[in-house]
C-alpha positions in Angstrom: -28.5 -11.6 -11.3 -26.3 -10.9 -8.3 -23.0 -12.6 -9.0 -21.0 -14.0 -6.2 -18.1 -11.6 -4.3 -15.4 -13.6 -5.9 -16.9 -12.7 -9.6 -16.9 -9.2 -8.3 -13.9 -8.9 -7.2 -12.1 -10.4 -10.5 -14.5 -8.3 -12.8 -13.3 -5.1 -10.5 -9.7 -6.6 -10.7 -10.2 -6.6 -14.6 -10.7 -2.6 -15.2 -8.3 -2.2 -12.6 -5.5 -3.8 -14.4 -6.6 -1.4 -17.7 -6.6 1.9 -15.8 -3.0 0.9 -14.2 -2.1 0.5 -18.1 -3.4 3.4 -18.9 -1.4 5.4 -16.1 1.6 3.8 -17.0 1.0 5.2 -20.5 1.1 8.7 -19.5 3.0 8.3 -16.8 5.9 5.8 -17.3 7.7 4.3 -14.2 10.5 5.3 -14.8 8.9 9.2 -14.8 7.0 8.7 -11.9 10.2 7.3 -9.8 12.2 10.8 -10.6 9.4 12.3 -8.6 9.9 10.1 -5.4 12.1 11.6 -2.6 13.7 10.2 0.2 12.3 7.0 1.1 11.5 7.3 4.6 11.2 3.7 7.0 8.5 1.2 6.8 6.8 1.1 9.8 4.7 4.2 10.3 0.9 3.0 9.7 1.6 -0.4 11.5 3.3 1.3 14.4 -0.4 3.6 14.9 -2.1 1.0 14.9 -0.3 -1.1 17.0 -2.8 -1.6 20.5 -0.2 -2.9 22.7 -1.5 -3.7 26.0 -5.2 -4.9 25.9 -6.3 -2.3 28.6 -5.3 0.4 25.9 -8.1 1.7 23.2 -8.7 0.1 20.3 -7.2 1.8 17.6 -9.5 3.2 15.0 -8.4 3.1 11.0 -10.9 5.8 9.4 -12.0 5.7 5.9 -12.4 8.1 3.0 -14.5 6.7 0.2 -17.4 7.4 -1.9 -19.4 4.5 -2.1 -19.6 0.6 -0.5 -19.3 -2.0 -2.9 -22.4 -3.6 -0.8 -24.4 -0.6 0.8 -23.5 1.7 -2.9 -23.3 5.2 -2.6 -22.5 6.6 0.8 -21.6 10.3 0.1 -21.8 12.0 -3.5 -19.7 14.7 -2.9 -16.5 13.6 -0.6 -14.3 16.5 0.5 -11.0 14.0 1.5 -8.9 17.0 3.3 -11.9 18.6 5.4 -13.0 14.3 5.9 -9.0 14.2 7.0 -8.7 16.8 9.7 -12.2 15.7 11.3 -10.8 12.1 11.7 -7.2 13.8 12.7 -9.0 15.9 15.7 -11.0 13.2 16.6 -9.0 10.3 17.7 -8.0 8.7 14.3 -5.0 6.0 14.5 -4.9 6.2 10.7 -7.0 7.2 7.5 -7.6 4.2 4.6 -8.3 6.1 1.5 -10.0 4.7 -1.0 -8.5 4.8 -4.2 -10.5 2.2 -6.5 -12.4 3.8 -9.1 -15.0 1.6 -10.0 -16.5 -0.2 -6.7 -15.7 2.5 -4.3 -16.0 5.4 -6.4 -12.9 6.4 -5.0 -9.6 9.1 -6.1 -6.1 8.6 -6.1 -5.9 12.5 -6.1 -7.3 12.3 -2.4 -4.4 10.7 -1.5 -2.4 13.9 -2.1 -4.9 16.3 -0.3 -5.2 13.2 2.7 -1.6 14.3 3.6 -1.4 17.6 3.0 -4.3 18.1 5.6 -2.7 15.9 8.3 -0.2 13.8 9.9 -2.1 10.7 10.5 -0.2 8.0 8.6 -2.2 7.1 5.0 -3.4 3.7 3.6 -4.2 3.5 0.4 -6.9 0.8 -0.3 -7.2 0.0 -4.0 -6.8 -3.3 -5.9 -3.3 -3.7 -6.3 -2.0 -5.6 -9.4 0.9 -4.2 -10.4 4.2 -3.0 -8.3 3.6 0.3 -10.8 0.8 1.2 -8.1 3.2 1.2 -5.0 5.3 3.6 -6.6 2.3 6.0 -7.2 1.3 5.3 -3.4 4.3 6.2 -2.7 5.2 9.1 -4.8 1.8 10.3 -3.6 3.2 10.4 0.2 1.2 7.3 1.5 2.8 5.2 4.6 1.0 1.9 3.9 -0.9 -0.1 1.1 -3.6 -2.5 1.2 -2.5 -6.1 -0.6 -5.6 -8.6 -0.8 -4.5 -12.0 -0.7 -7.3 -13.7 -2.7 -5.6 -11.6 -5.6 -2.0 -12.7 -5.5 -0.4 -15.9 -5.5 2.2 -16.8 -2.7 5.1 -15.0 -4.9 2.9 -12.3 -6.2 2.0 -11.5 -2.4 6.1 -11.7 -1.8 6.8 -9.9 -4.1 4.7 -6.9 -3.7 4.6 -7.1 0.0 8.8 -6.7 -0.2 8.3 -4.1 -3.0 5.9 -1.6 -0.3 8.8 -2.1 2.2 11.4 -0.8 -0.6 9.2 2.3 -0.8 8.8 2.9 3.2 5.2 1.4 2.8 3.9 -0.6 5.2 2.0 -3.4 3.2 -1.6 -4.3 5.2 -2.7 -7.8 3.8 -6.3 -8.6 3.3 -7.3 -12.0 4.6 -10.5 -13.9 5.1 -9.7 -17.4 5.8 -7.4 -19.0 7.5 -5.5 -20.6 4.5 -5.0 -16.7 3.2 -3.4 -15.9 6.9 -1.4 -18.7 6.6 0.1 -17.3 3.5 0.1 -13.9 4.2 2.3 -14.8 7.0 4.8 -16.7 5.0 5.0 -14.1 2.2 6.2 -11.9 5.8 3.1 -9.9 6.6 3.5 -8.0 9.9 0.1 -6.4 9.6 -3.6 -8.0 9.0 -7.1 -6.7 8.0 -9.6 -9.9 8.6 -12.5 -9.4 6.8 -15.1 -10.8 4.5 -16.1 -9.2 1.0 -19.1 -11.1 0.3 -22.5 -9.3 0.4 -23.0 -9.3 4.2 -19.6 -8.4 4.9 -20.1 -7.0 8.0 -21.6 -9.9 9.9 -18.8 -12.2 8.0 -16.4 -10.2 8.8 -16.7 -9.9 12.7 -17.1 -13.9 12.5 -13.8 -14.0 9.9 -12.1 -11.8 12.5 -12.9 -13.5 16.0 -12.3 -16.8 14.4 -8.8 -15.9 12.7 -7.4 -13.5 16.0 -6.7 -16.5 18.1 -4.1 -17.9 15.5 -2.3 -14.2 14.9 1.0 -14.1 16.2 1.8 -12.0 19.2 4.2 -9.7 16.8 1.3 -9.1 14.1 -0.6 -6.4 14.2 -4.5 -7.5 13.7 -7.1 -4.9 12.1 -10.7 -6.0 11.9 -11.4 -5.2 8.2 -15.2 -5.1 7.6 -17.0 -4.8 10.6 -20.2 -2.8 11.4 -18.4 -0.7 13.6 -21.3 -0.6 16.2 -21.1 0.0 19.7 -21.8 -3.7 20.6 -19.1 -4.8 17.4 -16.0 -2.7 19.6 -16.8 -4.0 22.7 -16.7 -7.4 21.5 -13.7 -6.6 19.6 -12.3 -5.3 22.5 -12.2 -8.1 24.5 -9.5 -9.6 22.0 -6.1 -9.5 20.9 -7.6 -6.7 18.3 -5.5 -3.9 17.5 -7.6 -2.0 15.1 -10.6 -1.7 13.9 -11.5 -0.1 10.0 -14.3 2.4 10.8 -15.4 3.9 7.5 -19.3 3.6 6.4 -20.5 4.1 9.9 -18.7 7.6 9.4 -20.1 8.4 5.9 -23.6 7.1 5.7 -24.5 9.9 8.2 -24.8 13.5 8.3 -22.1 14.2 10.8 -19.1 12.2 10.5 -17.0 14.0 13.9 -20.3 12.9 15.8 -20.0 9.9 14.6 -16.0 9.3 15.5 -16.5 10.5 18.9 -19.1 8.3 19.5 -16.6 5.7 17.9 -13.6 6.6 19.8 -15.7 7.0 23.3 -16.5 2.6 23.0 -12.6 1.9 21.7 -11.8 3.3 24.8 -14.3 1.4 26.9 
């Protein structure tokens, strides 16, 4: 029986929540914040993928991940820092790393070898629940941190959108309706992924974004969040107010992911 995205989601949320538990277990907070150094700015990731003008490029966010929740397994074996300098010579705004362990397959240790092999500014894209897993994003030398709205209430989204800022993170809130942008944007958010995580995400996530960018504030920074990433997909996109667009299982479902991103970054620029 295929359950609906929302059943997913909270049954993904649900082991997330008792691996967090269990990391706080061998790692307490207070441990893990005697490892964080100077807190540098918010700012960094939204700032890269800010498009300003619409005759400039737009901005590609590339991702690191093991498997789709809706296409499965992408690429068995994922090497994140030789993934990191391919998207880093090749045009990359930013790299979303995929941290979730049971729908993505994905590896908080990537984070670490994300940013040792680069300077592109890192999102971490997990299932946040718990302010414990900003301070690990941050510890972990991450400049933003993916926040899905259809998880939080309007003070849990506060809350955790103010706590990324604390820790220089620039906090990148999931939404997929317009209800969700109209809290996102009261609990502050600056920058937006509009996307869809039901089963055809990518068709409901072009149509979630190119109904939702009309009604984004000038000062917010739009990211298309789960699109196909197709030629004819950016050149739509790219007719809008988009600023970026999350390219991540066009990249990895293939043989040749720098082939790929150039072919990628060659339509963002039009």
């Amino acid at each position: 029986m295929n359950l609906p995205a929302s059943d997913l989601l909270t049954r993904a949320t649900a082991a997330r929540r008792v691996r967090v538990e269990a990391l706080k277990l061998d790692t307490p907070g207070y441990r893990l914040r005697e490892r964080l150094g100077t807190v540098r700015p918010a700012g960094r990731l939204e700032r890269a993928l800010r498009r300003g003008a619409a005759s400039n490029p737009l901005r590609l966010l590339c991702g690191i991940l093991r498997a789709s929740p809706t296409k499965g397994v992408l690429r068995a074996e994922v090497d994140a820092a030789a993934l990191a300098r391919i998207y880093g010579a090749g045009g990359a705004a930013g790299i979303s790393v995929a941290t979730e362990p049971e729908r993505s397959l994905g590896d908080l240790a990537w984070v670490g070898a994300v940013r040792d092999a680069c300077a592109l500014p890192v999102l971490v894209d997990d299932l946040v629940v718990d302010e414990y897993q900003l301070l690990d994003a941050a510890v972990r030398g991450a400049d933003g941190v993916l926040l899905i709205a259809a998880l939080c209430s309007d003070v849990q989204l506060q809350v955790l959108a103010s706590g990324a800022r604390l820790l220089g993170l620039d906090p990148l809130v999931e939404v997929h309706d317009a209800d969700e942008l109209r809290r996102a944007l009261k609990a502050g958010a600056t920058l937006l992924g509009l996307g869809s995580r039901e089963p055809d995400a990518a068709a409901r996530g072009l149509a979630t974004a190119l109904e939702l960018l009309p009604v984004v504030p000038p000062l917010v920074t739009a990211v298309a969040w789960s699109v196909d990433s197709q030629a004819a997909t950016l050149e739509r996109l790219r007719d809008t107010r988009c600023d970026a667009v999350l390219a991540g299982e066009v990249l990895l479902s293939g043989s040749d992911p720098a082939t790929a991103l150039a072919t990628l970054a060659a339509t963002a620029r039009g």
